[in-house]
C-alpha positions in Angstrom: 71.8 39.0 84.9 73.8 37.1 82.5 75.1 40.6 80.9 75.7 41.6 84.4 78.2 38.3 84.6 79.5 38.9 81.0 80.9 42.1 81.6 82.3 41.0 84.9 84.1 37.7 83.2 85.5 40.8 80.5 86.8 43.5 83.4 88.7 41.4 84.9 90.0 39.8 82.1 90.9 43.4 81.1 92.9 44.0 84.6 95.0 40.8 84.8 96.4 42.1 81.7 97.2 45.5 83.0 99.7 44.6 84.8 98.2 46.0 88.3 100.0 44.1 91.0 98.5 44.0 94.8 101.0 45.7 97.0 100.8 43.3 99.9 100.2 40.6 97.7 101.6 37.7 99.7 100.2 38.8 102.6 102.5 38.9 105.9 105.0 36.6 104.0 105.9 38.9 101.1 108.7 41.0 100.4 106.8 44.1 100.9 105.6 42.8 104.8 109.0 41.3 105.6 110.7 45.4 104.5 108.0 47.2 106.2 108.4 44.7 109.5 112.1 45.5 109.7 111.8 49.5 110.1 112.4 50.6 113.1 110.7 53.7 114.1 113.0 56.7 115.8 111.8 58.7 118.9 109.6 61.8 117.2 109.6 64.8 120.0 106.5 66.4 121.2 102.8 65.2 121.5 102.0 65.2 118.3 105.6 63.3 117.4 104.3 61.0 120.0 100.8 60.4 118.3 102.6 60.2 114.9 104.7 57.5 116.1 102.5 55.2 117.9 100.5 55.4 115.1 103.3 54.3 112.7 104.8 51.5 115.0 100.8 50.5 115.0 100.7 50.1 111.1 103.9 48.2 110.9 103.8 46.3 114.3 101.3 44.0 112.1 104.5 43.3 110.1 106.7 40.6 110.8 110.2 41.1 110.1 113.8 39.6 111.5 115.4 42.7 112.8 115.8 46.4 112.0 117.5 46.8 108.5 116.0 50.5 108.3 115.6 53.7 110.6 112.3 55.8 110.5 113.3 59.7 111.3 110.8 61.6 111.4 110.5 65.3 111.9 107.1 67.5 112.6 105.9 71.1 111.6 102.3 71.3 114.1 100.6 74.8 113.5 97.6 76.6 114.4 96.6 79.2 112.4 93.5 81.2 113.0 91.8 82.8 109.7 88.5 83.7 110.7 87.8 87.1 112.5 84.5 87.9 114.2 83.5 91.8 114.5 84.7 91.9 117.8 88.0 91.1 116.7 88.4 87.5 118.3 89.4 84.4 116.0 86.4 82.2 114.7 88.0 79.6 113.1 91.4 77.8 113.1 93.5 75.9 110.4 95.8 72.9 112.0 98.1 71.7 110.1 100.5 68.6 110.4 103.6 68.2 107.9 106.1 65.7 108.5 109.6 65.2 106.3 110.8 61.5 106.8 113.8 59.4 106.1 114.2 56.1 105.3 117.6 55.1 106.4 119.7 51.8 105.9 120.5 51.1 109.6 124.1 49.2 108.6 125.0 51.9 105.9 123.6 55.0 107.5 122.7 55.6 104.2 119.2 57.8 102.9 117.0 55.8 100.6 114.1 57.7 100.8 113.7 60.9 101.7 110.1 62.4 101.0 107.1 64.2 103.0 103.2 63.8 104.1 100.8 65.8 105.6 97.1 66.9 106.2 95.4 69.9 107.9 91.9 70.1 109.5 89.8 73.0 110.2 88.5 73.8 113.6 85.4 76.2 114.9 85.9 78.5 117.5 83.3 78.5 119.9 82.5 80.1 123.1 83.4 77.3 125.3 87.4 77.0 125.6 87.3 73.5 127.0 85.2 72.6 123.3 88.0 74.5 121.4 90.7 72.7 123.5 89.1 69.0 123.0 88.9 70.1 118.7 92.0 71.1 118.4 93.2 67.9 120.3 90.9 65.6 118.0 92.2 67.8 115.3 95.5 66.8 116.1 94.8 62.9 116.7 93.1 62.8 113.4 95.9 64.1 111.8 98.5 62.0 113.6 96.4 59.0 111.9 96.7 60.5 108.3 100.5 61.3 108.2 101.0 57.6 109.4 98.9 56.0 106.6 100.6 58.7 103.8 103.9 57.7 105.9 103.4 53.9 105.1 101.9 53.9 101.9 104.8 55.6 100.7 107.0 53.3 102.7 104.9 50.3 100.8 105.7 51.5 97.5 109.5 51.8 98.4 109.6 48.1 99.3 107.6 47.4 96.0 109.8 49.0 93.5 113.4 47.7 95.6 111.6 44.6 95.4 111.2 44.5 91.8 114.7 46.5 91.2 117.2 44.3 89.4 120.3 43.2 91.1 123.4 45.0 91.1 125.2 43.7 88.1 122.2 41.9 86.6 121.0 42.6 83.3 
């Protein structure tokens, strides 16, 4: 037991002097919150733009923030792709895939200050019913929705991180 406690006392020792940092490390009042809370999310077409952005506002909408200083655009690649061929021909198993290229623009400059993308694909089975292939390929599609959006915000994280920590213009 006391080894156990030793070589806890020494880890973390070790990591406060790694110079690992919590992301959200001042919870909703840190710079990181207070960036994320003032994106704005723009209109994504489609159902899966619409899944991809409710999901998004949902992550940030726990931000607080005093106005829109940036512009999420976000735009969508959705396929279905069947790879799996049965004797007779007909399609046994499907590939979805959801890609999504994003922008990060600075609402008063119109300026890009992140331009990057995120995705995720799922594999579906075909079966005999079509209502069962339907309702897959629609949870497929949620699940997917859900994935971008964290990649999506992560990343958007890390950009408020590092402009956080960037040195003023014109200081050393």
């Amino acid at each position: 037991m006391k080894r156990a406690a030793a070589a806890l006392i020494l880890a973390s020792l070790a990591l406060s002097g790694c110079g690992l940092r919590p992301l959200y490390g001042s919870g909703s009042k840190g710079a990181v919150a207070q960036t994320l809370g003032r994106v704005e999310v723009a209109p994504i077409p489609g159902k899966a733009g619409w899944l991809v952005h409710n999901a998004i506002t949902d992550r940030l909408g726990a931000m607080s923030g005093d106005g829109p200083a940036y512009r999420l655009e976000v735009e969508l690649d959705d396929q279905i792709i069947g790879f799996g061929v049965r004797r007779d021909d007909t399609v046994s198993r499907e590939r979805r895939t959801l890609r999504a290229r994003y922008r990060l623009v600075e609402a008063e400059k119109g300026t890009v200050v992140l331009d990057a993308t995120a995705g995720s694909d799922a594999g579906i089975d075909i079966v005999s019913s079509e209502y069962a292939t339907i309702a897959a390929e629609n949870t497929a599609l949620e699940n997917l929705s859900q994935v971008v959006a964290d990649q999506i915000v992560a990343r958007l994280a890390l950009f408020a991180q590092r402009t956080k920590d960037a040195p003023a213009a014109g200081t050393p």
